[in-house]
C-alpha positions in Angstrom: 22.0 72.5 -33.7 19.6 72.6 -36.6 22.1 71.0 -38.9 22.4 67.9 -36.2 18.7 67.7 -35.8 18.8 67.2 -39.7 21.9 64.2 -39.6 19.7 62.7 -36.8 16.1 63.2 -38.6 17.9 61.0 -42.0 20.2 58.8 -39.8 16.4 57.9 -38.0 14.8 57.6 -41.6 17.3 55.6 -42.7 16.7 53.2 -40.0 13.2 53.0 -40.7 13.1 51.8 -44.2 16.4 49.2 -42.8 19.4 49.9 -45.0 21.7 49.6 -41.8 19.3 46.5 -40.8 19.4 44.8 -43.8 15.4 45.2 -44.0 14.3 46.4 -47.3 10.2 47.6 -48.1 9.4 47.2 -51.3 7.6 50.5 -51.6 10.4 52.5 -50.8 12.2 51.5 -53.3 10.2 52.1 -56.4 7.7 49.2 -55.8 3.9 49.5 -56.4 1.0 47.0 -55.3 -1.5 48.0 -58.2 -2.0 44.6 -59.8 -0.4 46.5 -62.9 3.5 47.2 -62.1 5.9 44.7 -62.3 7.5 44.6 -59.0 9.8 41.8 -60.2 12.7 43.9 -61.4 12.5 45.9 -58.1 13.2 42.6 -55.7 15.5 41.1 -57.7 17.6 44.5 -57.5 17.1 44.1 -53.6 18.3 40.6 -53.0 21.3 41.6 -55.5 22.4 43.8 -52.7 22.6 41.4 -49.9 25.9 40.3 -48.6 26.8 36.7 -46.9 24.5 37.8 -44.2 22.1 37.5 -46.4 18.7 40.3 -45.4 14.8 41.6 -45.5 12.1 41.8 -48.5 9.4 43.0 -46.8 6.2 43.2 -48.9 3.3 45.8 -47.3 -0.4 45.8 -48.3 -1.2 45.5 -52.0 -0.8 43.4 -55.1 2.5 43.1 -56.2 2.4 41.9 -59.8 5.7 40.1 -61.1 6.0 39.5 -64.5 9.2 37.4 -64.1 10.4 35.0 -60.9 11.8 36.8 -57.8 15.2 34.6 -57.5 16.7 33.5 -54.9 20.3 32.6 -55.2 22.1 33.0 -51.3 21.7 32.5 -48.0 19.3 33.4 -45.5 16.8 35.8 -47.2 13.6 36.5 -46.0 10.5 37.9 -48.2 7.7 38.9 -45.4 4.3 40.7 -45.7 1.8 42.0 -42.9 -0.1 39.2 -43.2 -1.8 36.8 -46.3 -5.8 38.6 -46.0 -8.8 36.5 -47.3 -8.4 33.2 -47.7 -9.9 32.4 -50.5 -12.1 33.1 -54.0 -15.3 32.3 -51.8 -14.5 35.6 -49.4 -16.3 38.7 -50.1 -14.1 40.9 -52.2 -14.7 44.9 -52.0 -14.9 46.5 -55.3 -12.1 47.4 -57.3 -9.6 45.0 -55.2 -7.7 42.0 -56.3 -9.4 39.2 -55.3 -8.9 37.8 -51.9 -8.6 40.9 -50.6 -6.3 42.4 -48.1 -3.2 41.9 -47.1 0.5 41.6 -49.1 -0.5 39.5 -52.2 2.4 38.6 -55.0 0.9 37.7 -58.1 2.3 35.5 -60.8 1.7 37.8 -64.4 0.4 35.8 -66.9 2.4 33.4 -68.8 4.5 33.6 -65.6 5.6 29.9 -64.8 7.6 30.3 -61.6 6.9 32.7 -58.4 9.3 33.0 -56.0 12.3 30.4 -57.1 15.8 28.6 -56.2 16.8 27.5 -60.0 19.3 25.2 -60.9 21.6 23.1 -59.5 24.8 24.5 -56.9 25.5 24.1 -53.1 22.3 24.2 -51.2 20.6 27.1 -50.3 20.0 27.6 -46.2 17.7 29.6 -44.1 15.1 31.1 -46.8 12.5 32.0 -45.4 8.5 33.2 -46.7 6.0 34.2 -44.8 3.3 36.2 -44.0 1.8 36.7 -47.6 -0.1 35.8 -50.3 1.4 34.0 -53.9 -1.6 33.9 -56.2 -1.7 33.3 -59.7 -3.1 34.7 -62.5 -3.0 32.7 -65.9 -4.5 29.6 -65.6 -3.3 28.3 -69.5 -0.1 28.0 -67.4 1.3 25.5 -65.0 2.0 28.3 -62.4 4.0 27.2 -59.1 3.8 29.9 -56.6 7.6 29.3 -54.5 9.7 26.9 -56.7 12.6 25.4 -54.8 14.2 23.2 -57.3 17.8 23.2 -55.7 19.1 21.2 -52.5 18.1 23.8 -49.2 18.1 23.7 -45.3 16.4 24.9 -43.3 13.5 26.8 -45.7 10.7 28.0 -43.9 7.2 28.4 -44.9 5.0 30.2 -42.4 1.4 31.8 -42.6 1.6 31.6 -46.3 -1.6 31.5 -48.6 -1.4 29.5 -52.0 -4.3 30.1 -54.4 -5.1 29.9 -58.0 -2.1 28.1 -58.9 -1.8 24.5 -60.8 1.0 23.6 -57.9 1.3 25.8 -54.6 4.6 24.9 -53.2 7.4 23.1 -55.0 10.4 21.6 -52.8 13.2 19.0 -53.5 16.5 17.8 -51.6 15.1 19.2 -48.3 17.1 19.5 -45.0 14.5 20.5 -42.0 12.6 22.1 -44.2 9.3 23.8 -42.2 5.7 24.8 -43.8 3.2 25.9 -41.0 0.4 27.7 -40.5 -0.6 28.3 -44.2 -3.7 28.1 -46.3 -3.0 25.8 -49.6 -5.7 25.4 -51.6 -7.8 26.1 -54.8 -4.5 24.8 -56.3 -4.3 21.7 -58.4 -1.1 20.5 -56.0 -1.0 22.6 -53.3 2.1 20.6 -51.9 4.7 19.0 -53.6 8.1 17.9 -51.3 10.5 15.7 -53.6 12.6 13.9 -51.1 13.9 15.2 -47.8 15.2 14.3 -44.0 13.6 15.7 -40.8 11.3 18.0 -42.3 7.9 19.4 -40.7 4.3 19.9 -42.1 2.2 21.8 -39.5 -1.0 23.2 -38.8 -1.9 23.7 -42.3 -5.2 23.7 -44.1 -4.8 21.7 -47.3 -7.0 21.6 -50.2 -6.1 20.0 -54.1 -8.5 19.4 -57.4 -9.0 16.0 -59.0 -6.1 16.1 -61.1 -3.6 16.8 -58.5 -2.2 15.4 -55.1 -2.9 17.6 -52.3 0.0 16.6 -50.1 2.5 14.9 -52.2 6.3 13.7 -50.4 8.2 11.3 -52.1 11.4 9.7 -50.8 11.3 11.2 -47.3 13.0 10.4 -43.9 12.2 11.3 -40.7 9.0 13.8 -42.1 6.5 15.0 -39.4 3.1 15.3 -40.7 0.7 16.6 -37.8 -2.3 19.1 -36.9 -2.9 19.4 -40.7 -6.6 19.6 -42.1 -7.1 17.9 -45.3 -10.1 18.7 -47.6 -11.7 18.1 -50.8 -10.7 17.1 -53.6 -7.4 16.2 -54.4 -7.1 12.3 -56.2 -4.9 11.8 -53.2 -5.1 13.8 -49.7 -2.1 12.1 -48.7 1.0 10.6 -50.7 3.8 9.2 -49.5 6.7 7.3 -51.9 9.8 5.5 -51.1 9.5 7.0 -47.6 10.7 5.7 -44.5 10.4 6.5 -40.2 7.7 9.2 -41.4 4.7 10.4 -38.7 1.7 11.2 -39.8 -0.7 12.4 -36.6 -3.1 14.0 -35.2 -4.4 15.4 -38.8 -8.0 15.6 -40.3 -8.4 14.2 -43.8 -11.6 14.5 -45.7 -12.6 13.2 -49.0 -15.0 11.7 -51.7 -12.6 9.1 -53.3 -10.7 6.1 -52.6 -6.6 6.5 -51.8 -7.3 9.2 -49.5 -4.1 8.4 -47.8 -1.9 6.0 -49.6 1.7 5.0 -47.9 4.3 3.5 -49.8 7.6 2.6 -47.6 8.8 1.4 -44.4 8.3 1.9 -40.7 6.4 4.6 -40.8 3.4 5.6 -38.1 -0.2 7.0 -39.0 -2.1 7.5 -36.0 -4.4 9.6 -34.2 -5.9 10.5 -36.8 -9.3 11.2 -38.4 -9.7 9.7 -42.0 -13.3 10.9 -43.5 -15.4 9.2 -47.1 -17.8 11.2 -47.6 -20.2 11.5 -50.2 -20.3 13.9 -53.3 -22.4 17.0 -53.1 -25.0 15.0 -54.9 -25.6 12.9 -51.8 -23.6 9.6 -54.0 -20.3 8.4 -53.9 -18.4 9.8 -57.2 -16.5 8.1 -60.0 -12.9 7.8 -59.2 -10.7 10.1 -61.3 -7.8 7.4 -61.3 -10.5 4.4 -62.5 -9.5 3.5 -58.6 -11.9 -0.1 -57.6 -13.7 -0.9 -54.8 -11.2 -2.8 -53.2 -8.6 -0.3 -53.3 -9.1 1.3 -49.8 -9.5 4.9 -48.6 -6.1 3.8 -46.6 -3.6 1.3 -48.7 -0.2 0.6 -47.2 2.8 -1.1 -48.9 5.9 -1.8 -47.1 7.5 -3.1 -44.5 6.9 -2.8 -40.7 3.9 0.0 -40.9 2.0 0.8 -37.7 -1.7 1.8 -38.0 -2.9 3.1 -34.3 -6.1 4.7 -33.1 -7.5 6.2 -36.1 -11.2 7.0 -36.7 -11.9 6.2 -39.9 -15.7 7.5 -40.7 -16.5 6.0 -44.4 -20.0 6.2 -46.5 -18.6 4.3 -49.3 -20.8 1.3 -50.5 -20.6 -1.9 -49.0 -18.2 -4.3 -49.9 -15.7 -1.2 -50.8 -12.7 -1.5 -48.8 -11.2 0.8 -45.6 -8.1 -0.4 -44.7 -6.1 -2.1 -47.5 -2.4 -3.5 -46.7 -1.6 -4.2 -50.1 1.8 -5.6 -49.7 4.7 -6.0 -47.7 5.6 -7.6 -44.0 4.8 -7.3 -40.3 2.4 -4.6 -40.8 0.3 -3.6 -37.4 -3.1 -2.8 -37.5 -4.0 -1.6 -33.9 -7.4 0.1 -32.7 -8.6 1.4 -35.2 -12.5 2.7 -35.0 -14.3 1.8 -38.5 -17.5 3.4 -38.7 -20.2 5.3 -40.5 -21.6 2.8 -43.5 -21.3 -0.8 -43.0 -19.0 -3.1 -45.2 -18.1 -7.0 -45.1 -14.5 -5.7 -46.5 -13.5 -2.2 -43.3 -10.0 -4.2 -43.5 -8.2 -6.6 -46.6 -5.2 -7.5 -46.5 -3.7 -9.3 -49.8 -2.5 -12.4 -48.4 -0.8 -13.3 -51.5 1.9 -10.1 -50.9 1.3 -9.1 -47.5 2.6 -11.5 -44.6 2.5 -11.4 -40.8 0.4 -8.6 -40.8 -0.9 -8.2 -37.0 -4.6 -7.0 -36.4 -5.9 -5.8 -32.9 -9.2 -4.8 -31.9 -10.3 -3.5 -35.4 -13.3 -4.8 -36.2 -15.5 -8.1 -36.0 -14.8 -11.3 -37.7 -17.8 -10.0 -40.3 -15.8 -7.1 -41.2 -12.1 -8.5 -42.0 -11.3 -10.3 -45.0 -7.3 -10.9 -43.8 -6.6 -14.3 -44.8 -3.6 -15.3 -42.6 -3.1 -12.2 -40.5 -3.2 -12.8 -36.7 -6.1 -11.1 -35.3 -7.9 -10.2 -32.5 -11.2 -9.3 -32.8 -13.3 -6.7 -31.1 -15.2 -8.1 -28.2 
């Protein structure tokens, strides 16, 4: 009897730390979260193991320094903490703790380049999946990325994952329904970077770039939802969209001290419900563009074909005379309720009549406030 009590007690324990579930804790496997150890060897021998099935990383409390990129080269692995903890470098941190504190942090060593990373090129990597942690970095003489996904993927998802303290946060291209939700990316040069992708959704994030970067960068998308997103300061450009096509951008807040907050370049795409915010600097004036971006560029500039613009509150303090709403090429663009407020300006909507054609504006403004040489409009009352 004592001897089966034993085979049950380690058959129990062996559930626990998941070797028959696939689920692997970092900790019990030679793993430490001191901001010292380099935990990198430790996952990398952990994925190695996984079969077709692919399996568990699970990352507890602590820092987890990695001195060289946790891989990922198969199928449906999943690298999970307990949660992300502070937010940010402006959040109390207790003495002799990592800062943010709390919660299951990987940090990039110095001279590190690459976090958590899909290298190279090879048939595209599904169902990877990060969430619930932090990726912080550590050096900043290097271009640090915190999850790398330089390979064609499906279905990644990002969920409740904080980005801090690195020049780019998050690093995607070739994406197939890729998700990133409920995540804190900011005090990062480029906290998001998606190069090209079909049906993939950006969610309930809070965003946040530095003037040298783009905070929400997607280039050659289809089908991308962009929605319940908060955009902050101060990113060049909050919102950056190239060669992309049937994209929605809704229901997001966007906030910022510099023209080409959101700047759309492509076809069909939506932008609506929104609010779109130009404020002024903390100086009380409105800055120097970093880009050498003019007065008529707009804090919104579309170019393409067929582009809806619906029922967005755009609140601007720019000077007068600066431009709002630019369509700066392209046809059949719609202009439709838009509320353009805060500082006045002869110049809330321009459209550049010399490359933009049958663009269609309804109940936008007054005839003061619209310099759209041979648009159809229809004033406010």
């Amino acid at each position: 009897m004592k001897l089966k009590a034993i085979a049950i007690a380690l058959f129990l324990t062996s559930l626990a730390r998941g070797a028959v579930q696939g689920e692997y804790l970092v900790t019990d496997h030679g793993g430490r979260g001191d901001n010292a150890f380099d935990n990198a060897p430790v996952i990398n021998g952990l994925i190695a193991k996984f079969g077709p099935s692919g399996g568990t990383i699970i990352v507890p409390a602590g820092d987890f320094r990695i001195n060289s990129p946790i891989v990922i080269n198969s199928d449906n692995i999943t690298i999970r903490g307990v949660n992300y903890g502070q937010r940010s470098f402006i959040d109390a941190t207790p003495p002799g703790v990592f800062g943010p504190a709390g919660g299951s942090k990987i940090v990039l060593g110095a001279g590190l380049e690459h976090g958590i990373a899909v290298f190279g090129e090879g048939p595209p990597v599904t169902g990877l999946t990060i969430r619930d942690l932090a990726v912080q970095g550590s050096d900043g003489a290097v271009y640090q990325t915190g999850i790398f996904v330089d390979r064609s993927n499906r279905r990644t998802l990002v969920s409740n994952v904080n980005c801090i303290a690195l020049r780019k946060g998050i690093y995607m291209r070739d994406c197939e329904e890729a998700v990133v939700e409920n995540s804190w990316l900011a005090e990062c040069e480029a906290p998001l970077h998606m190069h090209r992708g079909n049906n993939c959704i950006v969610s309930d994030n809070a965003l946040g770039g530095q003037p040298g970067g783009v905070t929400a960068d997607f280039h050659g998308h289809a089908h991308l939802t962009f929605t319940g997103n908060n955009v902050f300061p101060d990113g060049h450009t909050a919102l950056f969209i190239t060669d992309g096509h049937h994209n929605t951008i809704t229901n997001n807040i966007f906030t910022n001290w510099y023209a080409g907050i959101i700047q759309i370049v492509g076809n069909m795409n939506l932008l609506a419900h929104n609010q779109i915010n130009a404020v002024r600097g903390h100086d009380g004036q409105w800055p120097n563009d970093p880009k050498g971006r003019d007065d008529m560029f707009g804090i919104v500039r579309i170019s393409g074909n067929d582009n809806v613009l619906a029922s967005n509150t755009i609140l601007s303090w720019q000077p007068d005379g600066h431009t709002r709403v630019h369509v700066a090429a392209g046809d059949r663009n719609v202009l439709r309720n838009l509320y353009i407020g805060a500082a006045p300006s002869h110049r809330r909507i321009f459209v550049n009549s010399g490359l933009a054609h049958g663009t269609l504006i309804t109940r936008s403004g007054h005839a003061g406030e619209i310099d759209a040489p041979g648009a159809r409009i229809t004033f406010d009352p």
